[in-house]
PDB file of N, CA, C, O and CB in Angstrom:
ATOM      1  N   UNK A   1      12.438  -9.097 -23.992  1.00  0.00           N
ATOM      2  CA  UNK A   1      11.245  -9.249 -23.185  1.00  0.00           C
ATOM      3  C   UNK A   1      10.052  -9.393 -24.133  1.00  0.00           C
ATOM      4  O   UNK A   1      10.000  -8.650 -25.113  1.00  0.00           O
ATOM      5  CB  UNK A   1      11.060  -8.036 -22.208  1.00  0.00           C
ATOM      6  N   UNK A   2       9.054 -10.329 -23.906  1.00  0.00           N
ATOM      7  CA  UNK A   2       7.711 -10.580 -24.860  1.00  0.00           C
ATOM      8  C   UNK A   2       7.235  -9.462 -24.736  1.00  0.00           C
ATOM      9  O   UNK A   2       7.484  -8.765 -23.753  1.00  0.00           O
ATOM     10  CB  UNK A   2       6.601 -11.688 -24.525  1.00  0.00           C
ATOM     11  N   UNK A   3       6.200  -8.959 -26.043  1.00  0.00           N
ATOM     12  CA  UNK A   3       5.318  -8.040 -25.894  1.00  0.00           C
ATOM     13  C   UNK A   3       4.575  -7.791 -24.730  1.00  0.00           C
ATOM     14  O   UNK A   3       4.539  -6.741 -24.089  1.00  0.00           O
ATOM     15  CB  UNK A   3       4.618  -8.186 -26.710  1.00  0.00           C
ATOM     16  N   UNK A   4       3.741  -9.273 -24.416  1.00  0.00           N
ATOM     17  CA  UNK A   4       3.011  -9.253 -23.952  1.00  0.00           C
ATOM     18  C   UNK A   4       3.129  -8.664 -22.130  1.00  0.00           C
ATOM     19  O   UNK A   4       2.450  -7.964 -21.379  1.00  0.00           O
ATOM     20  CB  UNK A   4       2.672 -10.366 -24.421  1.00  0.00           C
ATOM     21  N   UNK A   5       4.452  -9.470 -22.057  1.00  0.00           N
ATOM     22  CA  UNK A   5       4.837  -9.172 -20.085  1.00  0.00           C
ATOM     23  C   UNK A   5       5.841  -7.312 -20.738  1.00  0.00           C
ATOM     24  O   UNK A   5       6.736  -6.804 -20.062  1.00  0.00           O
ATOM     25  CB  UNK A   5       6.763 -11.309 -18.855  1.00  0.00           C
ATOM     26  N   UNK A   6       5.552  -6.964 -21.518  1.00  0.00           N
ATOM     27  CA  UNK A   6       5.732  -5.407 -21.674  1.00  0.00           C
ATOM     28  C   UNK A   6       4.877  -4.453 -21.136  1.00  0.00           C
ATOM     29  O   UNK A   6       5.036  -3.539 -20.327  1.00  0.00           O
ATOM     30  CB  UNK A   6       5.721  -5.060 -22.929  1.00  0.00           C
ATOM     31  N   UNK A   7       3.806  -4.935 -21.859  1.00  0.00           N
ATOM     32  CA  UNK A   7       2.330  -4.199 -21.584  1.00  0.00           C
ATOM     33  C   UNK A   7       1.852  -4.658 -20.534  1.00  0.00           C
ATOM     34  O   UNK A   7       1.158  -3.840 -19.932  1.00  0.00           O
ATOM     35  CB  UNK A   7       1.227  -4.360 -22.595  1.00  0.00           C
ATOM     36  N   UNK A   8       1.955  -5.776 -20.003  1.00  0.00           N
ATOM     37  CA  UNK A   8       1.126  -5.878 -18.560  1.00  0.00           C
ATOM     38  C   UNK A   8       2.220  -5.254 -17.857  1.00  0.00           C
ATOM     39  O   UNK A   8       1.730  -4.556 -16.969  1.00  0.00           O
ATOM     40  CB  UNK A   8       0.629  -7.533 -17.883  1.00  0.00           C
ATOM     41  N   UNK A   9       3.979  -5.160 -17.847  1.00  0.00           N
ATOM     42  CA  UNK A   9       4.282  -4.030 -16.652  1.00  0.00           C
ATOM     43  C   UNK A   9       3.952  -2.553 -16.782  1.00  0.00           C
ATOM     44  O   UNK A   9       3.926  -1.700 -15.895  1.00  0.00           O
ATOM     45  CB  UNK A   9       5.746  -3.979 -16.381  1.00  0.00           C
ATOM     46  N   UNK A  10       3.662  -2.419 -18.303  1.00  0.00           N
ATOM     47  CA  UNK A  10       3.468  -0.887 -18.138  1.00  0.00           C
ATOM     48  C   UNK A  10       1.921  -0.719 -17.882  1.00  0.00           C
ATOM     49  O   UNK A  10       1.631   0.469 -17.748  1.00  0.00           O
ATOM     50  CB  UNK A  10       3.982   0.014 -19.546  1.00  0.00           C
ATOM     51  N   UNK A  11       1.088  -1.386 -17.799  1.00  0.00           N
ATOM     52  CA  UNK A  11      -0.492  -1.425 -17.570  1.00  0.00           C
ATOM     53  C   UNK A  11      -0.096  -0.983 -16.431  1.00  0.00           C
ATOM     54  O   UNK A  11      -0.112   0.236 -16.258  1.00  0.00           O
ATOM     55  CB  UNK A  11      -1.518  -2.789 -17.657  1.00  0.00           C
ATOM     56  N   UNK A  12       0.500  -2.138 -15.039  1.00  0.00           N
ATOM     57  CA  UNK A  12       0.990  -1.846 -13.476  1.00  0.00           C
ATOM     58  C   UNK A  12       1.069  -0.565 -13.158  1.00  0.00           C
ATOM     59  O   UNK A  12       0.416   0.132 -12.380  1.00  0.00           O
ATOM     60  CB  UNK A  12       2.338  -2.352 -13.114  1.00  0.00           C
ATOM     61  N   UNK A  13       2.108  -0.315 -13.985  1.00  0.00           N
ATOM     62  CA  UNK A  13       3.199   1.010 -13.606  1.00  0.00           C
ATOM     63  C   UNK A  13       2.052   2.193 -13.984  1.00  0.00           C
ATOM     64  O   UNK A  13       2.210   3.287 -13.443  1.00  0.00           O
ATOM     65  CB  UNK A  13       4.992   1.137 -14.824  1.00  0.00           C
ATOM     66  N   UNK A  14       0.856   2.006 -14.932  1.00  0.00           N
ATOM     67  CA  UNK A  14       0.031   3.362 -14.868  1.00  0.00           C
ATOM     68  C   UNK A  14      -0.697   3.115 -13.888  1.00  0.00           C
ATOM     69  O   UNK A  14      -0.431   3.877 -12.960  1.00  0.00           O
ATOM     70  CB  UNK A  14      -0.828   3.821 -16.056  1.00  0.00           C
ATOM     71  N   UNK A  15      -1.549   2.355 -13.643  1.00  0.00           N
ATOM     72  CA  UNK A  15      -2.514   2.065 -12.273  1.00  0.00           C
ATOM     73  C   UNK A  15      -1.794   2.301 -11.206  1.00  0.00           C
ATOM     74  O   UNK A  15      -2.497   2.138 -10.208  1.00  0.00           O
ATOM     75  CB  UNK A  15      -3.082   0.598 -12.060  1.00  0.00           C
ATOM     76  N   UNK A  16      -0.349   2.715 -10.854  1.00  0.00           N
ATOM     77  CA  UNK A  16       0.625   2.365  -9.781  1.00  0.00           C
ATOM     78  C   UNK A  16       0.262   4.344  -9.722  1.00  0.00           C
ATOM     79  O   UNK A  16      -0.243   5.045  -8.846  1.00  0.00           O
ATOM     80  CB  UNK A  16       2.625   1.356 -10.253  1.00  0.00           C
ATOM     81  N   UNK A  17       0.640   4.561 -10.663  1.00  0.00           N
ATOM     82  CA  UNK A  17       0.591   6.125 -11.072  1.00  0.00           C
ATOM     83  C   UNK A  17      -0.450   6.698 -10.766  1.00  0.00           C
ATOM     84  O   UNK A  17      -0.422   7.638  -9.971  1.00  0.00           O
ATOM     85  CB  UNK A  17       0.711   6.447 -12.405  1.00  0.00           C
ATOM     86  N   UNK A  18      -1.950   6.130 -11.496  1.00  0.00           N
ATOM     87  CA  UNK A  18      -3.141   6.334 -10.874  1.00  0.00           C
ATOM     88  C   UNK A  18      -3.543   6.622  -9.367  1.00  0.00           C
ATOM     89  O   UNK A  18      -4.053   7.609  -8.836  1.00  0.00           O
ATOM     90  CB  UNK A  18      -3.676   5.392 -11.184  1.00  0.00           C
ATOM     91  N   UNK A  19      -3.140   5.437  -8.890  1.00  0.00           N
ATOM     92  CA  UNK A  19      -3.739   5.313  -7.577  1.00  0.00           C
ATOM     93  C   UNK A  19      -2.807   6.364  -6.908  1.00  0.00           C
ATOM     94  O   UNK A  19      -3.352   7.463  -6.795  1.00  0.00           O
ATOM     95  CB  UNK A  19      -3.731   3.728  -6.894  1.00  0.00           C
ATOM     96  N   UNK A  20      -1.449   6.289  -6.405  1.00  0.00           N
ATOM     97  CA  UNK A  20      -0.891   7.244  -5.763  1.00  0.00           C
ATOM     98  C   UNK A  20      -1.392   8.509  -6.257  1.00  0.00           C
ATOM     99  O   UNK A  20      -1.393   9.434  -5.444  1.00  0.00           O
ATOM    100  CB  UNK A  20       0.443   7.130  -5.821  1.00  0.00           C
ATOM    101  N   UNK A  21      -1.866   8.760  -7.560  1.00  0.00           N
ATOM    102  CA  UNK A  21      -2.644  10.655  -7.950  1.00  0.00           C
ATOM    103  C   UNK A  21      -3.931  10.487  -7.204  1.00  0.00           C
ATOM    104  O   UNK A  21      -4.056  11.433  -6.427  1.00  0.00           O
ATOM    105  CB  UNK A  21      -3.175  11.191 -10.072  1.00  0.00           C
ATOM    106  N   UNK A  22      -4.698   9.852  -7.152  1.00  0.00           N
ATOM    107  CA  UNK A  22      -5.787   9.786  -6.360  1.00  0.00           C
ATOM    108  C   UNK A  22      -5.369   9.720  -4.830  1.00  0.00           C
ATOM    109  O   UNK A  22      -6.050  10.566  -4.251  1.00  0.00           O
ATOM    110  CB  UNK A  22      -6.603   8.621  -6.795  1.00  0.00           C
ATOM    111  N   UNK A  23      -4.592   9.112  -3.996  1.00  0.00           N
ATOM    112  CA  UNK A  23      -3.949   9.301  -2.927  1.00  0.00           C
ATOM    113  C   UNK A  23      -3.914  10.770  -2.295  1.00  0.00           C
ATOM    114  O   UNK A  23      -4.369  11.317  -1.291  1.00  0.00           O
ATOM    115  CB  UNK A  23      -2.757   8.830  -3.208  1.00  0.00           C
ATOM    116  N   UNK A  24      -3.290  11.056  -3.185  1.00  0.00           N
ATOM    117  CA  UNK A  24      -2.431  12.631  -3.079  1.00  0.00           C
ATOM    118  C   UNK A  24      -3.733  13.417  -3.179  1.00  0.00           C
ATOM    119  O   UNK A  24      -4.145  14.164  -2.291  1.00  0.00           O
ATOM    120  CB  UNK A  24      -1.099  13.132  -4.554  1.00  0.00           C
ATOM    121  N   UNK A  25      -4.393  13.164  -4.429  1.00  0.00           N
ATOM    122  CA  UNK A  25      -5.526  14.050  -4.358  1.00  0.00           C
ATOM    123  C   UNK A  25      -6.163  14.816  -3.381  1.00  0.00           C
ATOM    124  O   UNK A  25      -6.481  16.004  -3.423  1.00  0.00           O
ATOM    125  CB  UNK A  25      -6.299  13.521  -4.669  1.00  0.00           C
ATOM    126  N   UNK A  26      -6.376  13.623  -2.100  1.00  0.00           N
ATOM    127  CA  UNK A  26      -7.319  13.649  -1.162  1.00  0.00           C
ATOM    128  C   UNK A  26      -6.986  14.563   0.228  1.00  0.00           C
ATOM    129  O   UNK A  26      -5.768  14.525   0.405  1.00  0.00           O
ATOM    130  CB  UNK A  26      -7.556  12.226  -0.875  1.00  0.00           C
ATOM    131  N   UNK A  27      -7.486  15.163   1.006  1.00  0.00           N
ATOM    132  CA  UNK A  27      -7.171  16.562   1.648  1.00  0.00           C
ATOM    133  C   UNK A  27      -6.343  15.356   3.015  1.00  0.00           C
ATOM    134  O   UNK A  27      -6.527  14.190   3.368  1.00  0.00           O
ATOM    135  CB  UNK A  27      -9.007  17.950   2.169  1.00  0.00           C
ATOM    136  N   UNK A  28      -5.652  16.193   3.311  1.00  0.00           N
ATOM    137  CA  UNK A  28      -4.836  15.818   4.440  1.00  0.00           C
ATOM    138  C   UNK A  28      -5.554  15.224   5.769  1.00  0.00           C
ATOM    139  O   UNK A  28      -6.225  15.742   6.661  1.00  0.00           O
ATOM    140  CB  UNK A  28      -4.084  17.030   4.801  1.00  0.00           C
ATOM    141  N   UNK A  29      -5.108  13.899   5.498  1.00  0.00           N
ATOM    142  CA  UNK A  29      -5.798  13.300   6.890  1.00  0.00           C
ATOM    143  C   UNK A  29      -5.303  12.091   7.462  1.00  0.00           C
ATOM    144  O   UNK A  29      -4.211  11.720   7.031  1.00  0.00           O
ATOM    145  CB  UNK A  29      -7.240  12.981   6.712  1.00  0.00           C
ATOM    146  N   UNK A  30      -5.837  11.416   8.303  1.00  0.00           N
ATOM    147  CA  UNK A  30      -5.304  10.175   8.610  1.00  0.00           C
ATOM    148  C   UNK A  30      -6.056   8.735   7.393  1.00  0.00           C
ATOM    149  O   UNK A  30      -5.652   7.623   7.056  1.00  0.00           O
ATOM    150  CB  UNK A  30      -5.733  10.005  10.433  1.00  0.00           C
ATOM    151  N   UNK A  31      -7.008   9.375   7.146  1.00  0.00           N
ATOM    152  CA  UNK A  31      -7.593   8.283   6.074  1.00  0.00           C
ATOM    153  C   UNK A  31      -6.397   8.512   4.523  1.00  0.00           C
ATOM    154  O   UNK A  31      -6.481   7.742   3.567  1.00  0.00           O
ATOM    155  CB  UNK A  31      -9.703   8.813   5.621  1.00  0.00           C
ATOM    156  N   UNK A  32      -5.719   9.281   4.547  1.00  0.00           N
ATOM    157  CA  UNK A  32      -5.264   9.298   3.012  1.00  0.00           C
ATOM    158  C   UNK A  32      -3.751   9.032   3.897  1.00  0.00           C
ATOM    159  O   UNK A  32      -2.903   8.486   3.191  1.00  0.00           O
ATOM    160  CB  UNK A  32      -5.595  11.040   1.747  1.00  0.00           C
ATOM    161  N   UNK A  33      -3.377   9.287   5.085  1.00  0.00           N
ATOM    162  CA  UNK A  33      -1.832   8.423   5.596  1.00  0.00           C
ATOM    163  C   UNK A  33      -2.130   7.133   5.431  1.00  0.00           C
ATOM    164  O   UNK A  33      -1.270   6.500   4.818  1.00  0.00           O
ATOM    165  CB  UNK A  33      -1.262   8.570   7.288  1.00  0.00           C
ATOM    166  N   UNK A  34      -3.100   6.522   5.790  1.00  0.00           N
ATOM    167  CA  UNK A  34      -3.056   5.080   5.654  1.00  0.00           C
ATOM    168  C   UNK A  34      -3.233   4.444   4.707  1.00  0.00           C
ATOM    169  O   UNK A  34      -2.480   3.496   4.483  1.00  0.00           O
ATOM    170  CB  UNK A  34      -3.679   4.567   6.254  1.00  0.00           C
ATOM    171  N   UNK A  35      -4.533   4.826   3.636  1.00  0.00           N
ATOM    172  CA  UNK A  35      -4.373   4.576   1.984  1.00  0.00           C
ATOM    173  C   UNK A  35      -2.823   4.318   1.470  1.00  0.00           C
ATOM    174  O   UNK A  35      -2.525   3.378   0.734  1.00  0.00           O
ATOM    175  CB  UNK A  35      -4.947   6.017   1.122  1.00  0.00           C
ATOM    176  N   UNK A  36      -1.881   5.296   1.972  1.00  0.00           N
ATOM    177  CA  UNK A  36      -0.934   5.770   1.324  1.00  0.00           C
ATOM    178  C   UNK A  36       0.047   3.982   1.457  1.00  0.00           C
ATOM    179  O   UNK A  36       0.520   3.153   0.681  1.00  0.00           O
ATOM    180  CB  UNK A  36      -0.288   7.450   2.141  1.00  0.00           C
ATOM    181  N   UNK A  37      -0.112   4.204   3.097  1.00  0.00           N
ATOM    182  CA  UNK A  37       0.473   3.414   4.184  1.00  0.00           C
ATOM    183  C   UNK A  37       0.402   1.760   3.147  1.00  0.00           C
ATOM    184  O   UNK A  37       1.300   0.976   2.840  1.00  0.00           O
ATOM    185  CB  UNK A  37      -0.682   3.551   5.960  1.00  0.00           C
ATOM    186  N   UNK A  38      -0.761   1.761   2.917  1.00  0.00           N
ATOM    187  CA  UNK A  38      -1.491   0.221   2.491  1.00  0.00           C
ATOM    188  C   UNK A  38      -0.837   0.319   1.155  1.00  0.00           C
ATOM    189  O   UNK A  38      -0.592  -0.872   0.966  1.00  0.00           O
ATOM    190  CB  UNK A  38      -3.483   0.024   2.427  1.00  0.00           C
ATOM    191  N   UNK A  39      -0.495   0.799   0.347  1.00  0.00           N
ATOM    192  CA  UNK A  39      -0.277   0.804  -0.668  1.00  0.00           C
ATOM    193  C   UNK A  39       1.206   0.915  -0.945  1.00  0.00           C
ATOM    194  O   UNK A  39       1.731   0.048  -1.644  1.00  0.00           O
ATOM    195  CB  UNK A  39      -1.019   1.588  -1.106  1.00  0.00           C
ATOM    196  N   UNK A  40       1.673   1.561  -0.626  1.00  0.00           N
ATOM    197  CA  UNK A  40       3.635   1.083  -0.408  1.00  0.00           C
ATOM    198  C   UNK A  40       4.280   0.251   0.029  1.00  0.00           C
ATOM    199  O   UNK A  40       5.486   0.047  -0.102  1.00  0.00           O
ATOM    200  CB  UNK A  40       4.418   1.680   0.250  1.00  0.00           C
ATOM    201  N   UNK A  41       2.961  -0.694   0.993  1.00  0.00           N
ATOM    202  CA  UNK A  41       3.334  -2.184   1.289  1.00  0.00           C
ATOM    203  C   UNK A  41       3.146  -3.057   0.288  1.00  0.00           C
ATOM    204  O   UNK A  41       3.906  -3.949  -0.087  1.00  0.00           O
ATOM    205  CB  UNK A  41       2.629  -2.744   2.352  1.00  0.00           C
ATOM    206  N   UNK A  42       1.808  -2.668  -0.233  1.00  0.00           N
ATOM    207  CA  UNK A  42       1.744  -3.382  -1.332  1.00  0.00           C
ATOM    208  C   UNK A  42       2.587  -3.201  -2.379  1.00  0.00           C
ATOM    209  O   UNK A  42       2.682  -4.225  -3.054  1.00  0.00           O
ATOM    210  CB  UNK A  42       0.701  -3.306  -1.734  1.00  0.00           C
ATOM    211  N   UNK A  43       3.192  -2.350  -2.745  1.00  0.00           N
ATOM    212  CA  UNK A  43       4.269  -2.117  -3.790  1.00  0.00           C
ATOM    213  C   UNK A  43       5.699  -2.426  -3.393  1.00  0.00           C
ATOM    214  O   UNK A  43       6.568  -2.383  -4.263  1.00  0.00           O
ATOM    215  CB  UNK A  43       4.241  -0.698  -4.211  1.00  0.00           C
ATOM    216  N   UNK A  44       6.019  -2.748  -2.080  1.00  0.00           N
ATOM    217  CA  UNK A  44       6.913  -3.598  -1.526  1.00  0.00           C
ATOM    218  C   UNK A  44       6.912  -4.673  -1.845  1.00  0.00           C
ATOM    219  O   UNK A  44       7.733  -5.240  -2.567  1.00  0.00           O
ATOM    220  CB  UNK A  44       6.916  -3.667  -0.478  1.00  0.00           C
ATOM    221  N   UNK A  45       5.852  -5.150  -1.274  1.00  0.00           N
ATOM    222  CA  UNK A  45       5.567  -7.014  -1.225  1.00  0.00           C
ATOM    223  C   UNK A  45       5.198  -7.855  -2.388  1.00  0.00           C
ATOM    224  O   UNK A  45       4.599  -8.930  -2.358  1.00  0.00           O
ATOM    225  CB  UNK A  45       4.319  -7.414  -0.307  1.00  0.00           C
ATOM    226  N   UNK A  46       5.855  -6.900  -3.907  1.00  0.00           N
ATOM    227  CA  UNK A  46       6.037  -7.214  -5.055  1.00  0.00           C
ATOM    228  C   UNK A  46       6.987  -7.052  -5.286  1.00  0.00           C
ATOM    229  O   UNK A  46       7.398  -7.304  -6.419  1.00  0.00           O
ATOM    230  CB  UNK A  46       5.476  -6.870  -5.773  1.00  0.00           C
TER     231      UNK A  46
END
């Protein structure tokens, strides 16, 4: 695998990491089910 498509999947895979810790962060509600919601589609539909 090139360097380069190395580091852009592992760039993904931390921002992927990021965002779900910020997700989680957030106090229990329907705004952080659906964040959640929007975002596992999006990590599907890749």
């Amino acid at each position: 695998m090139p360097l380069a498509r190395y580091r852009a999947e592992m760039t993904r895979a931390i921002n992927r990491r990021r965002l779900y810790a910020r997700i989680y962060a957030l106090p229990q509600s329907t705004v952080r089910e659906e964040l959640l919601a929007i975002a596992q589609r999006h990590d599907a539909d890749q």
